[in-house]
N, C-alpha and C positions, 0 to 999 in steps of 0.2 A: 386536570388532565396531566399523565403523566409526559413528561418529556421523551421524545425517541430516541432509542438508542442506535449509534453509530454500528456501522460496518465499516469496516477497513481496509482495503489492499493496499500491501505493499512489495517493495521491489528491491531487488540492489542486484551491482554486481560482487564480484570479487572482493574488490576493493571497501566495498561498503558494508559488508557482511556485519562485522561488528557492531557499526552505528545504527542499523538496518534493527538491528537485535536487541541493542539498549532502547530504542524507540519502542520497539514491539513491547516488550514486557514492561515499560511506563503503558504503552496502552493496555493492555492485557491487563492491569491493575486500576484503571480507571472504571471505574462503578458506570460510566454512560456508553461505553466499549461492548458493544455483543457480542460482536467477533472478531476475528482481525486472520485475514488469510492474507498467508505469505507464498510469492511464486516465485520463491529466490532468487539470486542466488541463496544455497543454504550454507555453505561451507568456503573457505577463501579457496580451497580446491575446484570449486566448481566457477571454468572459467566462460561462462555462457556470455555474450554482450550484452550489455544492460540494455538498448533496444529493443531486445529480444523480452527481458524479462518488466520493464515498461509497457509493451504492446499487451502482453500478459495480464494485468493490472487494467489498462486501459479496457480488456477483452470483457472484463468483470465488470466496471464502469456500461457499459456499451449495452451486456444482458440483461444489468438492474440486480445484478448481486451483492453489488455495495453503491454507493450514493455518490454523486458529480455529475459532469457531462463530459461527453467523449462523444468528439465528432470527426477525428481520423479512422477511429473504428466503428465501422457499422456506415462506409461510406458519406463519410465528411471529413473535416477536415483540421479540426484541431482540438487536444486534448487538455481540459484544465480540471483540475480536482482540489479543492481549498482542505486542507487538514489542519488545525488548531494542535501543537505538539509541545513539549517542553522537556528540555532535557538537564539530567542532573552531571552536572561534574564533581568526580568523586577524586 
């Protein structure tokens, strides 16, 4: 049986744009990675609060379009999602 492949959301603000990005494309290169949808921020110009763009993320969690649990959205109350990442310093 093959093993499932992930789905992914992710988030950032501003601030995290960058790191938000080197993460994506480690996963976006990972062979067990299906997708990986991003609901930014996308640019350090886009100065949206990261609340905003976590509830986002969580929204996703909540419909069953990527994988965790999410109990703030979808009327409950707390959000956890476990992601296995590894990052390279160059």
């Amino acid at each position: 049986m093959a093993a499932p492949k992930w789905r992914i959301a992710m988030a950032a603000d501003d601030a995290g744009v960058g790191y938000k990005n080197k993460i994506k494309a480690d996963f976006e290169s990972d062979p067990r990675v299906e997708s990986v949808i991003d609901v930014g921020s996308l640019t350090v110009d886009d100065k949206t609060a990261y609340p905003l763009r976590a509830a986002a993320a969580a929204q996703l969690v909540a419909d069953g379009t990527v994988a965790g649990t999410s109990r703030k959205i979808g009327g409950t109350r707390c959000f956890a999602c476990l992601l296995a990442c590894r990052m390279r310093v160059k």
